[in-house]
C-alpha positions as CSV (number, residue, x, y, z in Angstrom):
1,X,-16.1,-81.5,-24.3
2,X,-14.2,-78.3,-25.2
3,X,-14.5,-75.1,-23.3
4,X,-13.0,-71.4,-23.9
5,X,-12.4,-69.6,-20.9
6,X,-11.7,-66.1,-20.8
7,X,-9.5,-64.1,-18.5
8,X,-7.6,-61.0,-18.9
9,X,-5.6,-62.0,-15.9
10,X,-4.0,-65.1,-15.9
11,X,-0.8,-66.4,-13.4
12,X,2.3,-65.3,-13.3
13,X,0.1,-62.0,-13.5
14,X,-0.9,-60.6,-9.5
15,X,-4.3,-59.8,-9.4
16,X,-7.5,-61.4,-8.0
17,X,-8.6,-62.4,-11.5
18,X,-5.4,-64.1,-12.7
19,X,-5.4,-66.2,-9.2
20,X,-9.1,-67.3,-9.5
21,X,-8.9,-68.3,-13.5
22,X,-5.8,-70.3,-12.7
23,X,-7.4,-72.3,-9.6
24,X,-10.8,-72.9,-11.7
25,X,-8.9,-73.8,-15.1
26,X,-7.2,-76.5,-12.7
27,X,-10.4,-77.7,-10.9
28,X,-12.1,-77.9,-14.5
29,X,-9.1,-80.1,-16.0
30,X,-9.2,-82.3,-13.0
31,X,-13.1,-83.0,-13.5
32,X,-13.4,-83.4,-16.6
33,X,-10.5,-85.3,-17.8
34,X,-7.3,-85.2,-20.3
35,X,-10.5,-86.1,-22.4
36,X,-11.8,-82.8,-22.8
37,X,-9.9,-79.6,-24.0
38,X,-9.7,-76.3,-22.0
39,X,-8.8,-73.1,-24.5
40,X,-7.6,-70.2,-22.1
41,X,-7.7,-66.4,-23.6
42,X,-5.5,-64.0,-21.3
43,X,-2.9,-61.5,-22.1
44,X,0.7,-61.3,-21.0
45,X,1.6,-60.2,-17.8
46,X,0.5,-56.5,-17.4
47,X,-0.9,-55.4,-14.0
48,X,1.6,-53.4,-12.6
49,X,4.1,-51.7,-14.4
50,X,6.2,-52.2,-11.6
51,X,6.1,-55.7,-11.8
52,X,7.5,-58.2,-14.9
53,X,6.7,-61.3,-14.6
54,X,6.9,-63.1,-17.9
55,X,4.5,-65.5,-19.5
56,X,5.1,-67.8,-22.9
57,X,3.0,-66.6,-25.9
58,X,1.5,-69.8,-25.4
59,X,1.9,-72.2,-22.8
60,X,0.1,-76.1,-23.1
61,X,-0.7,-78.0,-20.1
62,X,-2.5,-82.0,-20.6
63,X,-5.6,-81.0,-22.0
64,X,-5.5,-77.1,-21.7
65,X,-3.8,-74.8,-23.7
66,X,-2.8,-71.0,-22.7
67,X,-2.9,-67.9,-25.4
68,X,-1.2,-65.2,-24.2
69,X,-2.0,-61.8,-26.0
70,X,0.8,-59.2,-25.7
71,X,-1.0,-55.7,-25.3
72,X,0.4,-52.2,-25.9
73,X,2.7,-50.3,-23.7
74,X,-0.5,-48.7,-21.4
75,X,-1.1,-46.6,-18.3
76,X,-3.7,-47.2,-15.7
77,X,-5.6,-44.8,-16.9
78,X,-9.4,-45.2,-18.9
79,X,-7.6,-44.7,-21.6
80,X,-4.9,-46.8,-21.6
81,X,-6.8,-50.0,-20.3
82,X,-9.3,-49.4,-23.0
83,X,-6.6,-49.6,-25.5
84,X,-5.0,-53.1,-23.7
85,X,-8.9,-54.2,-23.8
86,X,-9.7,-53.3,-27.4
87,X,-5.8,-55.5,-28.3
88,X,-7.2,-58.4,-26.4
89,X,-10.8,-58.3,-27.5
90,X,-9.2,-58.0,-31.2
91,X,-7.3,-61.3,-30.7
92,X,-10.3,-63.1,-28.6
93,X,-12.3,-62.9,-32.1
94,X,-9.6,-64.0,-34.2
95,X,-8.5,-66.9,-31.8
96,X,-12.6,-68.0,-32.0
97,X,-13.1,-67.8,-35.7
98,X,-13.8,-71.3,-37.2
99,X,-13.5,-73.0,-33.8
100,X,-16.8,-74.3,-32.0
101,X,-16.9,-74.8,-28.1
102,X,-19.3,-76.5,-25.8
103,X,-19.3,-73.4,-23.3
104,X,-17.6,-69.9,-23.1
105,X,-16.1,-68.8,-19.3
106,X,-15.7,-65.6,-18.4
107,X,-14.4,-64.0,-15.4
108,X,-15.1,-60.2,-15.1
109,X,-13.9,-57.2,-12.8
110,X,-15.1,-54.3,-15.3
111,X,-18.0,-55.8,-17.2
112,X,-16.0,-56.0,-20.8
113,X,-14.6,-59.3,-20.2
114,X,-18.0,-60.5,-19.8
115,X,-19.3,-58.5,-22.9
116,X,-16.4,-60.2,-25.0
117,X,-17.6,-63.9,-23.9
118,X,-21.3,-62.5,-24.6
119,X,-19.9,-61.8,-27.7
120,X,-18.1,-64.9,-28.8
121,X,-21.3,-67.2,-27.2
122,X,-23.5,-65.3,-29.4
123,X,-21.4,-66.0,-32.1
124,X,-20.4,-69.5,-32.1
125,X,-23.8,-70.5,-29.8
126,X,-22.0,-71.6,-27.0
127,X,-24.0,-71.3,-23.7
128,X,-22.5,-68.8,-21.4
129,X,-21.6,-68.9,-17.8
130,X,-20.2,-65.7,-16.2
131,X,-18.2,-65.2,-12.7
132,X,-18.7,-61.3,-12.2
133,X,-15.9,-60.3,-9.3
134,X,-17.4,-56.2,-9.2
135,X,-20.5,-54.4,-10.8
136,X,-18.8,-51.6,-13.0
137,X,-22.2,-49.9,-13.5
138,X,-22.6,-49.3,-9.8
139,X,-19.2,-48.2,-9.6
140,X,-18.3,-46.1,-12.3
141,X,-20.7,-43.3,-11.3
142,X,-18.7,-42.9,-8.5
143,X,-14.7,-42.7,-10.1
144,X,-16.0,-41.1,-13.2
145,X,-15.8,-37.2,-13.3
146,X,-19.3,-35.7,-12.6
147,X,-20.3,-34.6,-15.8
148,X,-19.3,-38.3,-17.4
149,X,-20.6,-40.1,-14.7
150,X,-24.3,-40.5,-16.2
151,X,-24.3,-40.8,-19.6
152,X,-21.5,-43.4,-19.1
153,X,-23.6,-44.9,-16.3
154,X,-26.6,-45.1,-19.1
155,X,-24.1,-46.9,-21.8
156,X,-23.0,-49.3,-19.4
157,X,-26.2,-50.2,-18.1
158,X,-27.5,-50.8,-21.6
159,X,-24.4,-53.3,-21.8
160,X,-24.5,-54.8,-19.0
161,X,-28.2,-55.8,-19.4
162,X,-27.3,-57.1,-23.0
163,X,-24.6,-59.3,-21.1
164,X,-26.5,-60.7,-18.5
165,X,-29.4,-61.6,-20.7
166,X,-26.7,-64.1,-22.9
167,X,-26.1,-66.2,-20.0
168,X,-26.8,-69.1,-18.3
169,X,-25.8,-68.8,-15.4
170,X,-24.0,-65.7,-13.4
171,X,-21.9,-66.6,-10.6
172,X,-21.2,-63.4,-7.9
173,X,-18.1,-63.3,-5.9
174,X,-19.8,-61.1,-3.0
175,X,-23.3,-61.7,-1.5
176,X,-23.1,-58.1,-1.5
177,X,-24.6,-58.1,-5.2
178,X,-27.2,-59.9,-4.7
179,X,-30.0,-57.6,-4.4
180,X,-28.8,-55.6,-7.4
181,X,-29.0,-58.5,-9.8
182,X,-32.2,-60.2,-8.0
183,X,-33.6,-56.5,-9.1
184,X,-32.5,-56.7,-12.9
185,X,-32.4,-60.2,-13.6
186,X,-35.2,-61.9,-11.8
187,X,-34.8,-65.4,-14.0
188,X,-31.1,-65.6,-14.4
189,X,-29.3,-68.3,-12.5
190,X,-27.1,-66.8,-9.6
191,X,-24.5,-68.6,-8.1
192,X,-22.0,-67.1,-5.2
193,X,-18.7,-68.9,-5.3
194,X,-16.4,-66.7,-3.3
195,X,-12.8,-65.6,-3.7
196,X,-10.6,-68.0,-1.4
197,X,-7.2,-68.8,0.2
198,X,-4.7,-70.4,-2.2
199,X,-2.4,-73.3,-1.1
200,X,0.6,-71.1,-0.9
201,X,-0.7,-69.4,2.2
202,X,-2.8,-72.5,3.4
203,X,0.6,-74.0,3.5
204,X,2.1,-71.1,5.3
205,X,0.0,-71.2,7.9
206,X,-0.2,-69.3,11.4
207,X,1.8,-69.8,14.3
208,X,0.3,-68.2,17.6
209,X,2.7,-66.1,18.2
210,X,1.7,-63.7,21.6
211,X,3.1,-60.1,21.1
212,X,2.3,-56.8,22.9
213,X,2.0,-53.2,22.0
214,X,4.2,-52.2,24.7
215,X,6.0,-49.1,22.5
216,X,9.4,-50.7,22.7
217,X,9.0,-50.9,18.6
218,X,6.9,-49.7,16.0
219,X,4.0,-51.5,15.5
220,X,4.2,-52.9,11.6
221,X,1.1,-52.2,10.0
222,X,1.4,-53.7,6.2
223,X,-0.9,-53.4,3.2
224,X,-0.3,-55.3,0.3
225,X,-2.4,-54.8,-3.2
226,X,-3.6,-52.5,-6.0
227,X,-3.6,-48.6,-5.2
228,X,-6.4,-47.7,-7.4
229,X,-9.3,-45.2,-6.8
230,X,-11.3,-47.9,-5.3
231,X,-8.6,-48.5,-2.5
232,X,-8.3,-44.6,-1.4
233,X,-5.1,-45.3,-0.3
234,X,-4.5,-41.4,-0.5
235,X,-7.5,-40.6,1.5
236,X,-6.6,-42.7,4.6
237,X,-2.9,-43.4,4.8
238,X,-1.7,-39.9,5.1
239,X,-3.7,-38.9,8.3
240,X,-3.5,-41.7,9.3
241,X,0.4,-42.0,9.6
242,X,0.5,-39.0,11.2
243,X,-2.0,-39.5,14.2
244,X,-0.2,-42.9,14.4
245,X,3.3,-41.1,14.6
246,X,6.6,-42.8,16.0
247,X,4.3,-45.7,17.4
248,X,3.8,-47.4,13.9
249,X,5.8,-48.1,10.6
250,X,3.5,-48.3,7.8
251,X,4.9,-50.7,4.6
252,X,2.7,-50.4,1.5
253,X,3.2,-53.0,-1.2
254,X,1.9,-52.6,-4.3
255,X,1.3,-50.4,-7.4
256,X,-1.5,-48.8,-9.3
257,X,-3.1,-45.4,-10.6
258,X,-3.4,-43.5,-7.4
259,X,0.4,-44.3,-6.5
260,X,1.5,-40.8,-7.3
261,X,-1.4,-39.3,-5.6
262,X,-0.8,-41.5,-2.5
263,X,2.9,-40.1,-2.2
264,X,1.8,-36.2,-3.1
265,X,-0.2,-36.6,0.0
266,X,2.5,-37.9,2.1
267,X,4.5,-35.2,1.4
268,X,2.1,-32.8,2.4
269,X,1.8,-34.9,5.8
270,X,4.8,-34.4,6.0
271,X,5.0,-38.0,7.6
272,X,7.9,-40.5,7.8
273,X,6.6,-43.8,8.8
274,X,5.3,-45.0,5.3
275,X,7.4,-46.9,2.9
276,X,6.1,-47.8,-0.5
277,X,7.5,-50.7,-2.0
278,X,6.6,-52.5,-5.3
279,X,4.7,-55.7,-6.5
280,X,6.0,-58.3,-5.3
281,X,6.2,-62.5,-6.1
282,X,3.5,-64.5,-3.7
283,X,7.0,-66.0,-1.8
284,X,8.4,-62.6,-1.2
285,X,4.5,-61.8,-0.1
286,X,4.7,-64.1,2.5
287,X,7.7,-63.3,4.1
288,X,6.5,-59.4,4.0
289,X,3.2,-61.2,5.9
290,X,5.3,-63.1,8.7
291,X,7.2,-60.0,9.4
292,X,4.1,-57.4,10.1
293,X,2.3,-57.0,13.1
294,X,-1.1,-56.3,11.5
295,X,-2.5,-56.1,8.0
296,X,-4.4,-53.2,7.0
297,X,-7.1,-52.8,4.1
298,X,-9.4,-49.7,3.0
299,X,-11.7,-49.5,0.2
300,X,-12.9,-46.1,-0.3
301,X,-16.0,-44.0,1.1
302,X,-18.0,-45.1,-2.5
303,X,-21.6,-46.5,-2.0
304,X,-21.1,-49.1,-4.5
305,X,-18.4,-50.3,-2.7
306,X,-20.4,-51.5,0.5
307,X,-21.8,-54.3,-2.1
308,X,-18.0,-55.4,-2.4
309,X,-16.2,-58.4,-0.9
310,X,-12.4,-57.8,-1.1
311,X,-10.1,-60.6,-2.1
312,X,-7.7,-60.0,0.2
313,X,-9.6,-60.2,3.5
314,X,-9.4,-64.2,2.5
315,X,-5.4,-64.2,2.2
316,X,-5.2,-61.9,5.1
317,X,-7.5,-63.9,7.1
318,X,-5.2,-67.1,6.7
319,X,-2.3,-65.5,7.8
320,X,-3.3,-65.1,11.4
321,X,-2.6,-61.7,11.8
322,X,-4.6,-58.7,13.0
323,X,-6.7,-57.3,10.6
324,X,-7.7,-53.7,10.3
325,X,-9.9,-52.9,7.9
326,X,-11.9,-49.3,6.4
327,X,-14.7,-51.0,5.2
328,X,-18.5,-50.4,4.8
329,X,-21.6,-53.0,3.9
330,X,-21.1,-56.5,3.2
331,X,-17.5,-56.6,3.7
332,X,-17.6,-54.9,7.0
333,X,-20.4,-57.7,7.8
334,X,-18.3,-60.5,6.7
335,X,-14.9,-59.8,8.6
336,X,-17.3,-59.3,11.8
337,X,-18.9,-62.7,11.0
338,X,-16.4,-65.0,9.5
339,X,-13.1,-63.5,11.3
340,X,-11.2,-63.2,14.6
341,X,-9.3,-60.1,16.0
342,X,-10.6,-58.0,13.0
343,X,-11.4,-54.0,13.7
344,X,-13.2,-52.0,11.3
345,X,-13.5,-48.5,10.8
346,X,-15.3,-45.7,8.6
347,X,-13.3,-45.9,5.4
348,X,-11.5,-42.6,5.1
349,X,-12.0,-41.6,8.6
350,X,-8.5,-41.4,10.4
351,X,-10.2,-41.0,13.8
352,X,-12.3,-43.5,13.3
353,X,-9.4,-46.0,12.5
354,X,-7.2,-45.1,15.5
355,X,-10.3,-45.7,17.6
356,X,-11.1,-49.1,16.0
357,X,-7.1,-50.6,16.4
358,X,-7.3,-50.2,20.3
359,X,-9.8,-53.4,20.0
360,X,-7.0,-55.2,18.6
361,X,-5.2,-57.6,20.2
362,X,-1.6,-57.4,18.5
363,X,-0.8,-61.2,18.4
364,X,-0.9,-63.9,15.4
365,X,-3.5,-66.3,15.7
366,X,-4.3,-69.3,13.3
367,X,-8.2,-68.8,12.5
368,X,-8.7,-72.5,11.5
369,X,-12.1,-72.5,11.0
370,X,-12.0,-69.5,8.3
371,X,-8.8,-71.3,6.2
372,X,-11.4,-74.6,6.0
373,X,-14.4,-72.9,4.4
374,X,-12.5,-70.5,2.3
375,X,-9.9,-73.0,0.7
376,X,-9.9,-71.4,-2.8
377,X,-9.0,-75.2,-4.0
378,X,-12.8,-76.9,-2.6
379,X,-14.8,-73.4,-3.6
380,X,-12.8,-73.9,-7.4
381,X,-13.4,-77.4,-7.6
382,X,-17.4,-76.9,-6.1
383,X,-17.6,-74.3,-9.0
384,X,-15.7,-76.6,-11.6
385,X,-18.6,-79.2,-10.6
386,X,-21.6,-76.6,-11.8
387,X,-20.3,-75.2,-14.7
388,X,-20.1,-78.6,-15.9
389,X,-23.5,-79.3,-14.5
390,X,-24.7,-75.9,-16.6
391,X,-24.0,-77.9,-20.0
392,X,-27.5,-79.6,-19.4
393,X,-29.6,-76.2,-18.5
394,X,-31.8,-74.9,-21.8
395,X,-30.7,-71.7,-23.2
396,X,-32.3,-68.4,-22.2
């Protein structure tokens, strides 16, 4: 058996992609054996430019091998990942020509990942099984400028639909998508293998630890993670810093194309209780974790972003901590279903978010139950177990 899996992320890089390929690729080579050969397509380390972590051009493992594509210098920007896209895409083809696989893998935040391994199962007649972590249609009419928005929307759809059609079997990482794909692709095989917790923060672990609010400190509120569009960082933090005042110390770790925007508004707050601090390694991570009081996350007021299931409510989740979260839709209906001492608010709504913390109770407690159903290791390994079972489906 020999599969190609295809990731633009891929560890040491920090992302939600690069964290799920690596588990799965280890889950896969576990079930199937030093028999079987695992060919995985990323590109070097390149979330953050804030952040170098470096990766071998290619890196071999018993039974799997690692080709690392370097990509141009980029920003952020549509422009620039387009350009790191259209570098790795470029080396994809190459790496495929002449070689036959069993299956193609591909894991998706922004639909071309999954139009490449369309792509290169079309071409070699691999069957296709796709793990689709966002649904860029839905989302790009909303960070697009308005006059872009739909004939983009129209291009993308006309993709996406290609995709879809070339595979097997489409696994969602939200529940939240559901009804969008039931609605498109009646026949398709869905699947909804989550995100999960990774053994570095299994291990971890939460001690209770009772504290109280009782304004002899500054309450630590921390967010760790991208500081895209899609988080609204610099539509939340600002405001809310200053209705917080002296009574909490906000850390924000992280980097991404709404950095500069996020700091431009904290100047006009005028505030003095955020730090912004970059990427960080997973250890350092930790340690940041331990150390705050409660763990914040926002997505932004976006409809297509009530469909979305954030990655990091599962790392949060297994640290114990409070967690306080501007969310809408099925992520909003997950942390009130699966998690403890969780308060949600309006995204973007300052008031709202103030109102929402005084339900927390400022302590760390383990939430056992969550750590055991979200193990990323078990969901990998359950996933591992269908694509394998997806060789013996008939093609589309």
């Amino acid at each position: 058996m020999k599969l190609l899996v295809l990731s633009f992320y891929y560890e040491p890089d920090l992302s939600a992609g690069s964290f799920r390929a690596t588990a799965l690729v280890k889950a896969l080579r576990e079930r199937i054996g030093p028999a079987a050969e695992i060919d995985v397509v990323t590109t070097e380390p390149n979330r953050y430019a804030t952040y170098a972590a470096t990766g071998a051009p290619k890196a071999t493992d018993p039974g799997v091998t690692v080709l690392r594509v370097p990509l141009p210098a980029h920003s952020s920007d549509m422009r620039g990942q387009s350009r790191a896209f259209l570098a790795y895409a470029r080396a994809t083809l190459r790496h495929v020509r002449g070689r036959q696989y069993d299956m193609v893998f591909a894991t998706s935040g922004r639909l071309m990942t999954a139009a490449l391994g369309a792509w290169v199962s079309r071409r070699i007649r691999a069957p296709l099984y796709l793990d689709i972590r966002d649904i860029f249609v839905d989302t790009i009419k909303d960070v697009l400028p308005g006059a872009a928005a739909p004939l983009a929307r129209h291009t993308f759809s006309l993709l996406e639909r290609w995709t879809m059609r070339r595979a097997e079997v489409i696994n969602l990482v939200s529940g939240g998508f559901e009804s969008y794909f039931r609605a498109r692709y009646p026949t398709t095989h869905l699947r909804w293998f989550t995100n999960g917790i990774d053994d570095e923060f299994v291990s971890a672990g939460a001690v209770t630890m009772p504290q109280v609010d009782d304004g002899s400190r500054p309450v630590r509120v921390l967010y760790a993670g991208n500081m895209g569009e899609g988080q609204g960082l610099h539509a939340i933090v600002p405001k809310l810093a200053k209705l917080a005042g002296p009574r909490m110390q906000f850390s924000l770790i992280g980097d991404g194309g709404r950095r500069r925007a996020l700091e431009d508004a904290l100047r006009a707050e005028g505030v003095s209780n955020v730090e912004i601090r970059n990427p960080v390694n997973r250890g350092k991570l930790i340690e940041a974790y331990r150390e705050a009081d409660v763990l914040f996350l926002h997505l932004n007021d976006y409809e297509a972003f009530e469909k979305v299931l954030p990655s990091k409510i599962f790392e949060y989740g297994a640290m114990g901590k409070p967690i306080w979260a501007g969310v809408a839709g099925f992520a909003a209906k997950f942390l009130r279903e699966e998690t403890s001492n969780a308060a949600v608010f309006k995204p973007c709504d300052a008031d709202d978010a103030m109102r929402a913390y005084a339900a927390l109770e400022i302590a760390t407690m383990p939430r056992t139950a969550f750590v055991e159903k979200f193990r990323r290791a078990n969901i990998a390994r359950a996933m591992a177990d269908d694509i394998i079972a997806t060789l013996s489906l008939p093609s589309p």
